[in-house]
N, C-alpha and C positions, 0 to 999 in steps of 0.2 A: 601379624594381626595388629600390633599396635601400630606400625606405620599405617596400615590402610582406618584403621579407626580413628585416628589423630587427623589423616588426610579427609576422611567425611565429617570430623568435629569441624576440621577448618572450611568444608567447605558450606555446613551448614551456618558458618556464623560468618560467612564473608558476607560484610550489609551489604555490599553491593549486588552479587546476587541476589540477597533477600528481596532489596529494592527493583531491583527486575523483575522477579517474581509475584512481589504484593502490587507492586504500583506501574512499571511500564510496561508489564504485559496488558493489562486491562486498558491501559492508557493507549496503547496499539492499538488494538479491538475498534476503542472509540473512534481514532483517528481516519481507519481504515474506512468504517462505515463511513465516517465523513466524508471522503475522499468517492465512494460509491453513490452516495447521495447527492453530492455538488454535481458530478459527472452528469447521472440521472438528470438532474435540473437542468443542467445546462443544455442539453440534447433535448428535449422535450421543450422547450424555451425556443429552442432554433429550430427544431424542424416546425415548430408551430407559425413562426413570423415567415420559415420556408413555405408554407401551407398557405399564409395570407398573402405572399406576396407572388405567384408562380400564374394566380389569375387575376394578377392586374398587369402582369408583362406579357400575358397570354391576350389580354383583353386591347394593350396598347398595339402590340403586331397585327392582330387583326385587323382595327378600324385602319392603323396608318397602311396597310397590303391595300386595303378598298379605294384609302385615298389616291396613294400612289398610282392605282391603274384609270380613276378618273382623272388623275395628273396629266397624265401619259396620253391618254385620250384629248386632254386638253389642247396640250402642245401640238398637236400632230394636227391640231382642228378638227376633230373628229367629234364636238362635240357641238350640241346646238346651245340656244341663251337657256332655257330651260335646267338643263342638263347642267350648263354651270353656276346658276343660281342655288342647284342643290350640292355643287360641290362648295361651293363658299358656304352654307349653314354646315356643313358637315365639317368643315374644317373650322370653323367661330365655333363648334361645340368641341372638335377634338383638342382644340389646344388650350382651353380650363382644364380638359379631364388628364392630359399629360400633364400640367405640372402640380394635380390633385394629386395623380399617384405616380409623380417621380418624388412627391413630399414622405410619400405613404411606404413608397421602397427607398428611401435615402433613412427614413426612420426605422424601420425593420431591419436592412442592414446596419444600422449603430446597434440595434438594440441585440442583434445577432454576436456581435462583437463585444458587446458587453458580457455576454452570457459566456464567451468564451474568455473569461481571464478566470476562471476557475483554474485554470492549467497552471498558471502562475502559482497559486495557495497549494492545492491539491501537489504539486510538485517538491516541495519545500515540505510536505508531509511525510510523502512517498519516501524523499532521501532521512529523514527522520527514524522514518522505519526499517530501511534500509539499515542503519550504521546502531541502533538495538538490533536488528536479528545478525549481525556482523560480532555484536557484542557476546550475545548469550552464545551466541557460535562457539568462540573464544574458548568463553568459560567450559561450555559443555566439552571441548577437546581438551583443553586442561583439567578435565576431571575421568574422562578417559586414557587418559597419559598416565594420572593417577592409579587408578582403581585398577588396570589396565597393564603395570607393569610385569616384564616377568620375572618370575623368582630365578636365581642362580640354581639350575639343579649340576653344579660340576664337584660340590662340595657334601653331597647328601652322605650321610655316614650306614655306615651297614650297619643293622639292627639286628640283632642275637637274638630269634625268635625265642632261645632258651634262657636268656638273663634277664632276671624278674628286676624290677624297678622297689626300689624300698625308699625308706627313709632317706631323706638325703641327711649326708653326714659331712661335720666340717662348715657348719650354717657360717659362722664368726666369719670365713674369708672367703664365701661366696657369695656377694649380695645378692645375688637371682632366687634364693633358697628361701621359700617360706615355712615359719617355727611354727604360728599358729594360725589357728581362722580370724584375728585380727588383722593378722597379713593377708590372709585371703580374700576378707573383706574390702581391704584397701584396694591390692590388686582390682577385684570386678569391680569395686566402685571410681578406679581409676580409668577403667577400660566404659564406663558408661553405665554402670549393670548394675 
């Protein structure tokens, strides 16, 4: 009994648990959410500039497909003066709007990439957390080691259902022997109590 009491004295006053306890647990929590929150941002960030950016590569493929086959038509002379007069406005308008939005998806991808260094932070969190729940691990198996031991039962003495327990006699050379409730008092005020 006193070992196992002595061992949850000490382990109630290791600051170091305590400080796990009172302060890096709640500190985890924070961190955690942090780590779910950045995440959140950052994916709703990219798939948003993925969202602006999918129909203007949709929008360049089309007009240059149109181009391409009055091209083809071109070359092959398949086509009259008419016909190529509207291939030339169609191309003096297509090549403002390709490097309008090769500006507009050169910008959306940085800004995609930007959104993804969360990984970097959110990582260095992660293994923070990782090496507290590594820690309290520890402790909680050193307190099960503890509490946890078994007793020697090879040594258990037979008990005399018929021999009554009295006064212990011969107090002076056994110091286990308590005289009065002074003693007794110490004892359970020694044990916690």
């Amino acid at each position: 009994t006193r070992e196992l009491h002595d061992s949850l004295n000490n382990f109630n006053l290791d600051a170091r648990l305590i400080d796990l306890t009172q302060n890096d647990m709640p500190n985890t929590r924070d961190r955690l959410n942090y780590v779910i929150t950045t995440t959140e941002e950052a994916a709703h960030k990219t798939l948003g500039y993925i969202d602006n950016t999918l129909p203007l590569a949709q929008e360049l493929r089309n007009t240059a497909e149109k181009i391409d086959e009055s091209w083809h038509r071109f070359r092959k002379k398949e086509m009259n003066a008419d016909e190529f007069r509207i291939l030339v406005k169609e191309i003096e308008n297509y090549l403002p709007t390709v490097k309008q939005h090769a500006d507009q998806v050169h910008h959306n991808l940085s800004e995609m990439m930007l959104a993804q260094g969360f990984q970097d932070l959110t990582g260095q969190v992660i293994r923070q957390v990782i090496s507290l729940v590594e820690e309290v691990e520890d402790s909680l198996v050193q307190l099960v080691k503890v509490a946890g031991k078994p007793q020697p039962s090879s040594n258990k003495k037979e008990i005399d259902p018929i021999k009554a327990e009295g006064p212990q006699i011969n107090a002076q050379d056994n110091p286990n022997v308590v005289n009065n409730q002074d003693d007794v008092d110490d004892l359970l005020s020694s044990l916690g109590f």
